[in-house]
C-alpha positions as CSV (number, residue, x, y, z in Angstrom):
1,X,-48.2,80.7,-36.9
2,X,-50.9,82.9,-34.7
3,X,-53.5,81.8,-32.2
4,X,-56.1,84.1,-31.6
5,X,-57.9,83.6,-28.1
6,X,-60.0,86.1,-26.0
7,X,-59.3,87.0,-22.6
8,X,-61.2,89.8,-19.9
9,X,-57.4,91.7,-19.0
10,X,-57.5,95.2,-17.2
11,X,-56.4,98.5,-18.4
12,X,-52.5,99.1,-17.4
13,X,-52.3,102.8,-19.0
14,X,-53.7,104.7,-22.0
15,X,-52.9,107.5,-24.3
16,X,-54.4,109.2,-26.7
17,X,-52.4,109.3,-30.5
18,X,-51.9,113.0,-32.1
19,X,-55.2,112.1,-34.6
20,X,-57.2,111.8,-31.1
21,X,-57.0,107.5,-30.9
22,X,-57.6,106.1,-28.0
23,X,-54.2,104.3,-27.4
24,X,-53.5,101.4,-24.9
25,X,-51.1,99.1,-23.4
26,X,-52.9,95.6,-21.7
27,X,-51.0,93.0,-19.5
28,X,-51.8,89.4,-19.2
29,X,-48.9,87.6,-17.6
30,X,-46.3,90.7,-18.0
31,X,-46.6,90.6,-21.7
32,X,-48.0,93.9,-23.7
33,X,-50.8,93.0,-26.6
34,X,-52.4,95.4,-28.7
35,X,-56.0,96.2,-28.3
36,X,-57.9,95.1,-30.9
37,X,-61.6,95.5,-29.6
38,X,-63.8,97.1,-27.2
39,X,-67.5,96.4,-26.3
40,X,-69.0,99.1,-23.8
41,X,-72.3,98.5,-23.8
42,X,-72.7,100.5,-27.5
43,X,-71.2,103.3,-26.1
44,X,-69.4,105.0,-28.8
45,X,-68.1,107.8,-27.0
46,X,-65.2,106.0,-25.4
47,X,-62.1,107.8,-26.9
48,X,-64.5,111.5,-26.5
49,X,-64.8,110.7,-23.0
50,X,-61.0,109.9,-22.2
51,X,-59.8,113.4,-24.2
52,X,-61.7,115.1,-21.8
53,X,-60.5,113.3,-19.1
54,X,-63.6,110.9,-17.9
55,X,-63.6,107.6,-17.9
56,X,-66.5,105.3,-18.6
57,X,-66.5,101.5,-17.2
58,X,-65.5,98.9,-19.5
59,X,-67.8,96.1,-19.6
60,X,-66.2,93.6,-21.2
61,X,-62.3,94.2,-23.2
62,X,-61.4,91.9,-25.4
63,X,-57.8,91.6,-26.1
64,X,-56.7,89.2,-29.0
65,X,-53.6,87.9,-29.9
């Protein structure tokens, strides 16, 4: 069985997928989870502003697993 739960983890490295994605690998206790959400204060132009090599600050990242 899964249990989904919410935690505020920070960024360990990101990548960007050959269709442009925004790729990236979190760490809570040494373990990798997928990133399933982001909320950025509506700002939509996360994944733009990573290809051009900018970052924005993440508010809040949600990781669930």
């Amino acid at each position: 069985s899964s249990r989904a739960s919410s935690q505020t983890v920070s960024l360990q490295r990101t990548s960007i997928d050959s269709s442009g994605s925004l790729g990236s690998l979190y760490d809570i206790n040494q373990d990798h989870v997928r990133l399933e959400r982001i909320n950025i204060n509506n700002d939509q132009r996360l994944s733009q502003s990573y290809r051009t090599g900018q970052c924005h600050n993440l508010t809040f990242l949600w990781v669930t697993f």
